[in-house]
N, C-alpha and C positions, 0 to 999 in steps of 0.2 A: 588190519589195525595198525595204525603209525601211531607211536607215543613224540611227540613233539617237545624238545628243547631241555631235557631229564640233564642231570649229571650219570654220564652212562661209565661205571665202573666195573670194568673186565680183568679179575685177576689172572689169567690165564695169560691174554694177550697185551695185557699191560695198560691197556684202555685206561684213562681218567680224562674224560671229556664233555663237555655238553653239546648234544647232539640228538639226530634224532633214531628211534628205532622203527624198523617194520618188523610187523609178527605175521605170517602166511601159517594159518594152522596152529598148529602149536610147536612151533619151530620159530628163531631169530630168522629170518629172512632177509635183513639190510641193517647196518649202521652206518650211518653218517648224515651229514648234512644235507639240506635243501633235496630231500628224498621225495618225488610222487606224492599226489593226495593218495590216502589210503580211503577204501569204504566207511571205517570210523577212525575217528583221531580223539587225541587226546592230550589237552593243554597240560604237560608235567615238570615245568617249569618247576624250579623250588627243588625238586623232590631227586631221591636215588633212583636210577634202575638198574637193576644188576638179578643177577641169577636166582640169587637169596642168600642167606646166611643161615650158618650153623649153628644152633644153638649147644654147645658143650660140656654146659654145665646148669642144669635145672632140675629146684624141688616141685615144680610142678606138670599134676599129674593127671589130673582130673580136664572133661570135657571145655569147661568155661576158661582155662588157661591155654590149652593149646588153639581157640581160637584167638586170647591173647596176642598169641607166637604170629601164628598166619598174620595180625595185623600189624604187624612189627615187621614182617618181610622175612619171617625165619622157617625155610622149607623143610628141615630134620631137626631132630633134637634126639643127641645122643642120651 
């Protein structure tokens, strides 16, 4: 899977770029530009891609908010 043209933000490595990602498995596989077609691609112009985010502070608790979270891009919630 290559995610094509994202704002790709890496707090770790300092990344804020637009670019593109490959995903092999379920592992980052490549960042950067002008990468291979992948088997599927996906036009994420517009949008973040990054790791996910924390959520650190929520009152909600129940099933229909934490899919919510997931749709917002928040992978924990403390």
């Amino acid at each position: 899977m290559v995610l094509r043209g994202g704002r790709v933000i890496d707090p770790e490595s300092g990344l804020d770029a637009v670019c593109d990602v490959a995903i092999g498995g379920d592992r980052v596989a490549a960042v950067g530009t002008g990468l291979p077609p992948g088997r599927q691609e996906a036009d994420v112009a517009g949008q973040v891609v990054t790791a996910g985010f924390v959520d650190l502070h929520s009152h909600a608790h129940d099933l229909g908010s934490a899919w919510l979270r997931v749709a917002d891009g928040v992978t924990p919630a403390r």
